[in-house]
N, C-alpha and C positions, 0 to 999 in steps of 0.2 A: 504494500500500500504506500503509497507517496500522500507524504504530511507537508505542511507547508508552516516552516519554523522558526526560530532566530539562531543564527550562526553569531557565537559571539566573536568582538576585537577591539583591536583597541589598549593599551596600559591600565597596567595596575587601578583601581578605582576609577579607572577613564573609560569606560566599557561604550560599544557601540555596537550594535546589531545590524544583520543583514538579517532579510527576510530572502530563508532558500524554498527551494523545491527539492526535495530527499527524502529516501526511501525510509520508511518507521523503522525500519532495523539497526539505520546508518548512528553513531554516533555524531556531537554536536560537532565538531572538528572534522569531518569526513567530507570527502568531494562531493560538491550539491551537482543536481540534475541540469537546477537552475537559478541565476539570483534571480529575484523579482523585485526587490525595493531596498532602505533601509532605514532605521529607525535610532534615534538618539534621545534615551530616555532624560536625560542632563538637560537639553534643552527643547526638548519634544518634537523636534524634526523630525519630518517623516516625508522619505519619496516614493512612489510606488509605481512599476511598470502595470498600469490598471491592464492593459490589452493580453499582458501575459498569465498577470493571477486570472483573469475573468476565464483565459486558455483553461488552466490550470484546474481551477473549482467546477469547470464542467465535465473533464478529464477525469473525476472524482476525487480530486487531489484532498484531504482534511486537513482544517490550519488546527492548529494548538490554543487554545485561552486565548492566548496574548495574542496573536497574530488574528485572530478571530475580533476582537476590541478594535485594535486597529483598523481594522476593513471596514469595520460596522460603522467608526468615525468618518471614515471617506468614503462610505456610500457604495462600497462597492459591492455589493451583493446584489440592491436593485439590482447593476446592471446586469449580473448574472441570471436572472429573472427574466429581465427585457429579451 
């Protein structure tokens, strides 16, 4: 099954996330399928390849918690719908 997750990076207390595409078996560190966005929880940035997760979520990709909040704040699921 492919999850749709946060890769962490970044220094020490300095943490930044990508949102992958990667198989639920894959550890958090492991080569992603795909990136699709990223997120900086520090200053709440957040960019998102909308064309590829909407690819993704129909593919029957499942995001995690966290990555699930985030879509839900930019609307992306509508489009998944649409």
């Amino acid at each position: 099954m492919v999850k749709l997750r946060l890769k962490r990076f970044g220094k020490k207390r300095e943490a930044s996330y990508r949102i992958v595409a990667i198989s639920s078996l894959s550890r958090r560190e492991a080569l992603p399928l795909e990136e699709l966005g990223f997120y900086n929880p520090r200053t709440h940035e957040t960019r998102l390849d909308v064309p590829g997760i909407v690819r993704r979520l129909q593919q029957g990709a499942q995001p995690t918690s966290t990555v699930r909040r985030i879509l839900e704040k930019a609307n992306v699921f509508e489009q998944v719908r649409a």
